[in-house]
C-alpha positions as CSV (number, residue, x, y, z in Angstrom):
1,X,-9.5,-11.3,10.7
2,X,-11.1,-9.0,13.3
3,X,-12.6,-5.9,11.7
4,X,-13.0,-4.3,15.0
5,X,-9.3,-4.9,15.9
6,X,-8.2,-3.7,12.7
7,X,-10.5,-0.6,12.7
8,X,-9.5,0.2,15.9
9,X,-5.6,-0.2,14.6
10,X,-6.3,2.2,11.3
11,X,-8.4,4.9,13.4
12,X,-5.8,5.2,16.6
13,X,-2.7,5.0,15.0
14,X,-3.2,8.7,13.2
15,X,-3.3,11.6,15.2
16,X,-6.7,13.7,15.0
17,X,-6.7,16.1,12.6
18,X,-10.1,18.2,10.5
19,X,-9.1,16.1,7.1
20,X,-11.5,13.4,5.5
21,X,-10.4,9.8,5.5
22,X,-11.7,6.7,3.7
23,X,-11.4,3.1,4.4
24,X,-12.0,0.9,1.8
25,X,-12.9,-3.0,3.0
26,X,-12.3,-5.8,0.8
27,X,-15.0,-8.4,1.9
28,X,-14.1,-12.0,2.1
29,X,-17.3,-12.7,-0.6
30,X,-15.7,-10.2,-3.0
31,X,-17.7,-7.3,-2.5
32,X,-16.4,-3.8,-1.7
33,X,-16.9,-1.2,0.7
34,X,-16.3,2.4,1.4
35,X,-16.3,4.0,4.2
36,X,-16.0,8.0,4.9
37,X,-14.6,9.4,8.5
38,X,-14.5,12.6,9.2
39,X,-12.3,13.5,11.8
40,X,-12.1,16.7,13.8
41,X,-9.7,16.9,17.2
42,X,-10.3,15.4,19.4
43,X,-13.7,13.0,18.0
44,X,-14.7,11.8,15.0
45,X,-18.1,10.2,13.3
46,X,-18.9,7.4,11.0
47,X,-20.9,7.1,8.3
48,X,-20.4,4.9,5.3
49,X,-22.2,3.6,2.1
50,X,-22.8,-0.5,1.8
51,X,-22.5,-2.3,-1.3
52,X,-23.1,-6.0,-0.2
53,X,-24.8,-8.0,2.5
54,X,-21.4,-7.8,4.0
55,X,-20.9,-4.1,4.6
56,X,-24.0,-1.6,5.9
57,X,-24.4,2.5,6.1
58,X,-21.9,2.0,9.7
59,X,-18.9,0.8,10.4
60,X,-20.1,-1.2,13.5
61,X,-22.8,-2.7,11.2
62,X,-20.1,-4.2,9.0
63,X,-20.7,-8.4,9.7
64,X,-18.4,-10.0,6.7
65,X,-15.1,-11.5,6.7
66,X,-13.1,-8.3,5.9
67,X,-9.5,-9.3,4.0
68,X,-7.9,-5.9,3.2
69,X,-8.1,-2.6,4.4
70,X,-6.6,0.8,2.6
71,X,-6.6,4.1,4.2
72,X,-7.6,7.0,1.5
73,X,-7.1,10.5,2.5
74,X,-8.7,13.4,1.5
75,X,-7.5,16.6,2.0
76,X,-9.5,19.8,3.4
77,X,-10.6,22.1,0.8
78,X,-9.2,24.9,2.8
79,X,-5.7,23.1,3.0
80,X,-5.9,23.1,-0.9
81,X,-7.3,26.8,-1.4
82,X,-3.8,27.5,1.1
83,X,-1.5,25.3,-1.1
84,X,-3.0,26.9,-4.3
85,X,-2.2,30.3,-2.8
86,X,1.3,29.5,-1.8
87,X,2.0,28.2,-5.5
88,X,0.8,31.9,-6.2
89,X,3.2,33.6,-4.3
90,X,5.5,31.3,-5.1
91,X,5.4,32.2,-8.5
92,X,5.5,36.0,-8.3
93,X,8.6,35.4,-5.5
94,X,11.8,37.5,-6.4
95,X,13.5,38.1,-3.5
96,X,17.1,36.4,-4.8
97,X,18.4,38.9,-7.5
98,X,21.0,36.0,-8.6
99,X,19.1,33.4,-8.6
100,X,16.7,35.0,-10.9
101,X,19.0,36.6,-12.9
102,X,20.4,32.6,-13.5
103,X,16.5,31.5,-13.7
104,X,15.9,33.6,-16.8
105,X,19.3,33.7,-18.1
106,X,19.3,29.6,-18.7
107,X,15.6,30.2,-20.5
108,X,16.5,32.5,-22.7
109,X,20.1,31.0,-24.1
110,X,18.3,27.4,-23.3
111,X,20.3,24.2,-24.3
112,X,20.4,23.0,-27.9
113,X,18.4,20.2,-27.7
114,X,14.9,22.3,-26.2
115,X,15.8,25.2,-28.4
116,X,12.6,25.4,-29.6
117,X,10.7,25.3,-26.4
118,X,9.4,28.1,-24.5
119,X,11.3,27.5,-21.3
120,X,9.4,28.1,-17.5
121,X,12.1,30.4,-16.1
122,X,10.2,30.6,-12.7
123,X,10.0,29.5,-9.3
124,X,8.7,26.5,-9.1
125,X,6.0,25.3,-7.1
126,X,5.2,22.2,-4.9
127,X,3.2,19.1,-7.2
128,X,1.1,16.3,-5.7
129,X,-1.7,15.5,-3.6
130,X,-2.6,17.4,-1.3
131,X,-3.2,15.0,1.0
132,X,0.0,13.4,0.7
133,X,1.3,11.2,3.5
134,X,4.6,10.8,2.3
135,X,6.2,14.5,0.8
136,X,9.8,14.0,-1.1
137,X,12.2,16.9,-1.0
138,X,15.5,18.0,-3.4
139,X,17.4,20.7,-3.7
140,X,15.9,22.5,-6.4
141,X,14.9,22.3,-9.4
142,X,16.9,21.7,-12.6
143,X,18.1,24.3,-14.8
144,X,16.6,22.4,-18.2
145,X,14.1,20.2,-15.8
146,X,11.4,21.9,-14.0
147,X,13.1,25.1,-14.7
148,X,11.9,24.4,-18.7
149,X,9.0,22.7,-18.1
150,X,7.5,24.1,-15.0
151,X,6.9,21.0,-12.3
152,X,9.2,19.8,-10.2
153,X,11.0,16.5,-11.3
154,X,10.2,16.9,-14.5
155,X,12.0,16.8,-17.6
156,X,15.3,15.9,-17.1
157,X,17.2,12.5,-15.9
158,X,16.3,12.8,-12.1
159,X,12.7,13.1,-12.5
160,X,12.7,10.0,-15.2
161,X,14.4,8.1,-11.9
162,X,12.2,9.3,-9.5
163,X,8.6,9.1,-11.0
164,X,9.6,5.5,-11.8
165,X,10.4,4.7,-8.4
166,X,6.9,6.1,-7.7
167,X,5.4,4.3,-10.3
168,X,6.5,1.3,-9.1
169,X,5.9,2.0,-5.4
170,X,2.1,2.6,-6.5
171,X,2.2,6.7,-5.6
172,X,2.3,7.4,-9.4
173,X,-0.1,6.6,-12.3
174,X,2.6,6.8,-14.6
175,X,6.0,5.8,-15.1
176,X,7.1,8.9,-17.0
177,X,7.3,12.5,-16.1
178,X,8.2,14.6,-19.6
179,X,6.0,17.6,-19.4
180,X,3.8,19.6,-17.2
181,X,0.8,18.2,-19.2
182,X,1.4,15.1,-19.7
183,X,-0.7,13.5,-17.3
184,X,1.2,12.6,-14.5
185,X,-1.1,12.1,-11.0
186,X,0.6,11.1,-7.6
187,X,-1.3,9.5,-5.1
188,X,-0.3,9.8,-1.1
189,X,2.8,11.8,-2.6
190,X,4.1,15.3,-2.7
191,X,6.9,16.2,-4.5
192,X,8.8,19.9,-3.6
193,X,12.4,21.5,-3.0
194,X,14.1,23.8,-0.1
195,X,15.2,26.1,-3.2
196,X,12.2,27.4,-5.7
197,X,14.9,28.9,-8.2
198,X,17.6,27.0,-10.3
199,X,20.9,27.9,-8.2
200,X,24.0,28.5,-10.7
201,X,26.6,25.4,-10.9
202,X,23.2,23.7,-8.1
203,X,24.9,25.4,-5.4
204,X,22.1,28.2,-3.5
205,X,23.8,30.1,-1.1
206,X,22.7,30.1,2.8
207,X,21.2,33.3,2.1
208,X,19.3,32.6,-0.9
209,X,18.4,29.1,1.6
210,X,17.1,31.1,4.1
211,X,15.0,33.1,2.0
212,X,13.5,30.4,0.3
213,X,12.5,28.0,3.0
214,X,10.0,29.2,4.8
215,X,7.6,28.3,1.5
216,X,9.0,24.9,2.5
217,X,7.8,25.4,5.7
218,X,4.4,26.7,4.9
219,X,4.0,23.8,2.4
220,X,4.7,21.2,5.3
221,X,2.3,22.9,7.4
222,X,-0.1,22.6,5.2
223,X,0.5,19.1,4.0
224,X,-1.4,18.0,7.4
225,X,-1.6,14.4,6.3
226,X,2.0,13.9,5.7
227,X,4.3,11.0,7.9
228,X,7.3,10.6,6.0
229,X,9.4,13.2,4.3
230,X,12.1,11.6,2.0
231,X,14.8,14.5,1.8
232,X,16.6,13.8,-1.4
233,X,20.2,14.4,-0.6
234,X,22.0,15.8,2.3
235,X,20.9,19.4,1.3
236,X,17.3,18.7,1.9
237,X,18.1,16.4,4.6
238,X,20.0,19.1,6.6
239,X,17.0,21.9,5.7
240,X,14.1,19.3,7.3
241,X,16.3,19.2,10.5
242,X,16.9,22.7,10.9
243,X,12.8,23.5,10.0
244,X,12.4,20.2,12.6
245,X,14.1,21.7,15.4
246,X,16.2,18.6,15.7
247,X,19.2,18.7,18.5
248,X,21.7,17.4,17.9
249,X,21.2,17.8,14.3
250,X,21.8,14.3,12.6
251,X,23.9,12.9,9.7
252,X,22.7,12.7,6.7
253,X,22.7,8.8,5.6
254,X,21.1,6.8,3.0
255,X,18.2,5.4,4.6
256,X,18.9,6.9,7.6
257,X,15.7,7.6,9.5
258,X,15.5,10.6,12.0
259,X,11.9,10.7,14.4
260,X,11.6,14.4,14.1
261,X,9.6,16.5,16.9
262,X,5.6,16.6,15.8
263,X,6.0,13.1,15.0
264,X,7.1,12.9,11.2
265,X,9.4,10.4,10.1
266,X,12.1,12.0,8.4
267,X,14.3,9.5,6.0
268,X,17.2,9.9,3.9
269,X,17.8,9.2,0.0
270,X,20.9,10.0,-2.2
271,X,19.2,12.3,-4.9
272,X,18.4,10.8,-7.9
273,X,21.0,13.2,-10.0
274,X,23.2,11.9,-12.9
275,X,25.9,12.1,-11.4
276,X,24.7,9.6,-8.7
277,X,22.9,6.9,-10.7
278,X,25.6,7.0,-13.6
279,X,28.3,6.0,-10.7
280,X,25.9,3.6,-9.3
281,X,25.7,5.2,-5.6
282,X,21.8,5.4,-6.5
283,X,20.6,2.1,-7.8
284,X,17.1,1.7,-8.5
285,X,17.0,-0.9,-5.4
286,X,18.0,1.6,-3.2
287,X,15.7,4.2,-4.4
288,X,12.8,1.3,-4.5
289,X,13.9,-0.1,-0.7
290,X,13.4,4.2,-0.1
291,X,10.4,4.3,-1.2
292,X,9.1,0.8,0.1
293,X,9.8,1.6,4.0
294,X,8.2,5.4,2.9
295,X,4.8,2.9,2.1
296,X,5.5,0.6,5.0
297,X,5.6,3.3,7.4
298,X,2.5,5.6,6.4
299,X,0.4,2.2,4.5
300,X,0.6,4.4,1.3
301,X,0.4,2.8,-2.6
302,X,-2.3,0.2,-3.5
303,X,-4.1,-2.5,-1.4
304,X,-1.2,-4.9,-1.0
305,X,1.6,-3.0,-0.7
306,X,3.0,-1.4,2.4
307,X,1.4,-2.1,6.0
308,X,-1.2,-0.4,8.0
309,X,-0.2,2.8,9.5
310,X,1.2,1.6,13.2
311,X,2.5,-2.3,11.9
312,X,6.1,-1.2,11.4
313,X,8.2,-0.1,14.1
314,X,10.3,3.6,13.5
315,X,14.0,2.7,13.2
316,X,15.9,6.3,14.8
317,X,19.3,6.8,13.9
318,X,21.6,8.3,16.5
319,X,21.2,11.8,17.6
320,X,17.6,11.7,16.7
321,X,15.0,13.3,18.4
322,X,12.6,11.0,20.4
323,X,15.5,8.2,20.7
């Protein structure tokens, strides 16, 4: 393999932006490297630590046989102080009288089987890394999910389904999500709704949509390293458009793809709800297949999986922007 050529392909196929990027090389004689670019607009410089003959302090020093290559992003510390400070005024947010007057009523009568636990009865915030590439968006959160525990997918049937799917995609370190604390970590994934406040009978009005997504839209600013945003159902599929500017506004479709303007990828998924995997219109290999073009697109999830960032052409659906 050539190491320039595929240096060259990792480095020009993502747009400049003031994050911190890694590259770790897997050399041909087994030894490892890691290499750290930072990136700022319009340049970037190179430095790098070497940990065989094979690799050396630059990346134009590198002289080994290099047989894999995975791109690790690091977020900015201001992007995280900003995502830590929308969380907080996420949390203290009130401006739906309804909705919170449902949030609160469902923790306090709770349901039988969490009836001694302390229920969240909040908005919920965004959960993930902050350097996410690929950023998966519902509806919002469940009324004895996140709305008891606190995170989003979390505790209830959906969240089982999804954090598996991310488990096995290689975004997750675990295949469970039960509790706020019990150790779950994603890796190149973000996981966040339109709607911050359970909605009575799942159904937020426009209003109460209108009010709530700009936090979506603040969170996707800051989520500078995202590519791909799953939207979860045609809810969150028709909220990306609208915050996308796309005309004409698309269809939602499982597995639809949509090039939205900026440059995300924007792809569709049936949500992960009871109601759809106990029919079977969600199967797991539809939510893996999801999930596997997510990693193909942006070369998210461990070395192995996926492709490098620019190796698998966009597929745009009709009415989508850039077609």
């Amino acid at each position: 393999m050539d190491t320039r050529q595929t240096r060259t392909r990792a480095y020009s196929a993502s747009p400049p932006r003031p994050a911190l990027r890694a590259l770790e090389f897997q050399g041909s004689d087994g030894c490892d490297s890691t290499v750290v670019a930072a990136f700022a607009t319009g340049a970037h410089c190179v430095s790098g630590v070497g940990a065989c003959a094979s690799t050396a302090p630059a990346v134009a020093a590198v002289t080994g046989s290099v047989t894999s290559v995975n791109v690790v992003f690091v977020a900015t510390p201001e992007n995280v102080t900003a995502l830590a400070a929308l969380s907080e005024k996420v949390l203290s947010c009130r401006a739906c009288p309804r909705l919170v007057d449902w949030r609160e009523q469902v923790a306090c009568e709770k349901r039988a089987a969490f009836a001694s636990e302390a229920y969240w009865g909040r908005p919920v915030p965004g959960f993930g890394d902050p350097a996410a590439r690929i950023v998966l968006v519902g509806l919002a959160p469940a009324a004895h999910g996140a709305n008891r525990t606190g995170r989003m997918f979390t505790g209830d049937r959906s969240g089982e389904w999804l954090v598996s799917a991310l488990w096995r995609a290689g975004l997750a370190n675990q295949p469970e999500s039960h509790h706020a604390g019990d150790g779950l970590e994603l890796r190149d994934a973000y996981m966040t709704a339109v709607v911050r406040c359970v909605p009575p009978a799942n159904r937020p009005s426009t209003g109460e949509r209108d009010a709530c997504v700009g936090y979506l839209d603040q969170e996707l600013r800051l989520l500078t390293g995202a590519r791909v945003l799953v939207a979860l159902g045609s809810f969150a599929f028709d909220a990306l458009a609208r915050l996308g500017g796309t005309r004409p506004r698309p269809r939602f479709g499982h597995g639809r793809e949509v090039l939205l303007p900026g440059g995300r990828i924007m792809i569709g998924c049936y949500h992960p709800s009871q109601q759809n995997t106990f029919t079977g219109k969600l199967t797991e290999e539809m939510l893996d297949s999801v999930l596997e073009r997510s990693t193909a697109l942006t070369g998210s999830g461990p070395p192995g999986r996926g492709s490098r960032r620019g190796d698998v052409p966009i597929q745009r659906s009709p009415g989508s922007a850039g077609r």
